[in-house]
C-alpha positions in Angstrom: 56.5 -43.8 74.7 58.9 -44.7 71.6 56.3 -44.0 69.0 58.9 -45.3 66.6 59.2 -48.5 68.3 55.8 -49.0 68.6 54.9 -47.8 65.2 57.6 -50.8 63.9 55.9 -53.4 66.4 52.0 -52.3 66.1 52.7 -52.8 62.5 54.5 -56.3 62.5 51.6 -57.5 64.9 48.6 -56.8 62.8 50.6 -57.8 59.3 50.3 -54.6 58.3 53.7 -53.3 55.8 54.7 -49.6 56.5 55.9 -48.3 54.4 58.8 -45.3 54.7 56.2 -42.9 52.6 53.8 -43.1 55.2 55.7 -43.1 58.6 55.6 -39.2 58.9 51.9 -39.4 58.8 51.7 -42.6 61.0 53.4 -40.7 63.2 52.0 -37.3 63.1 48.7 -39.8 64.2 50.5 -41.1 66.7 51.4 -37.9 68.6 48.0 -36.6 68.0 46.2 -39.9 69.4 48.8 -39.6 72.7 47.7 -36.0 73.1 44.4 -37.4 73.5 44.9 -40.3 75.2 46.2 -37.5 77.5 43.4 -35.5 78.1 41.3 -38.4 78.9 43.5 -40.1 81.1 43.9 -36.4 83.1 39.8 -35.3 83.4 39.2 -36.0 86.9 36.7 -38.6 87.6 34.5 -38.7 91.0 34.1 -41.5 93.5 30.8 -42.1 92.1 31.3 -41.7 87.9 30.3 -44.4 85.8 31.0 -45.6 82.8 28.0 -45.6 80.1 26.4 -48.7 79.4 25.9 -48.4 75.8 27.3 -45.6 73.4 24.8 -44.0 71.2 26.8 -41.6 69.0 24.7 -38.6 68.0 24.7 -36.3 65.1 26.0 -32.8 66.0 22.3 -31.9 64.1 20.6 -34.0 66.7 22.1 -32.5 69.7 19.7 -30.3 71.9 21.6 -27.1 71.7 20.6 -27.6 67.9 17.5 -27.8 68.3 16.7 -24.1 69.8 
């Protein structure tokens, strides 16, 4: 991917200015966000995996292991 490119267009699409400041960290995101993207994209999934119907986030306080 040209995370340059697509930095440049992502920008222009949303009508979003960026400036030359903030491009190294726009792009340090960007490289993190495709590492990611990745890992999810690479976790094998089984013939009978489904997706959740509804996300519940839960605080790392809430979790079971946290509990004990």
């Amino acid at each position: 991917m040209d995370q340059d490119a697509y930095a440049d267009t992502a920008a222009q699409w949303v009508g979003l200015p960026l400036a030359a400041d903030h491009r190294p960290g726009v792009m340090r995101y960007l490289q993190l966000a495709q590492g990611m993207a990745a890992r999810v994209m690479d976790f094998p999934l089984g013939r009978d995996d489904e997706p959740a119907t509804v996300f519940r986030p839960v605080a790392p306080e809430d979790l079971p292991e946290a509990r004990t």
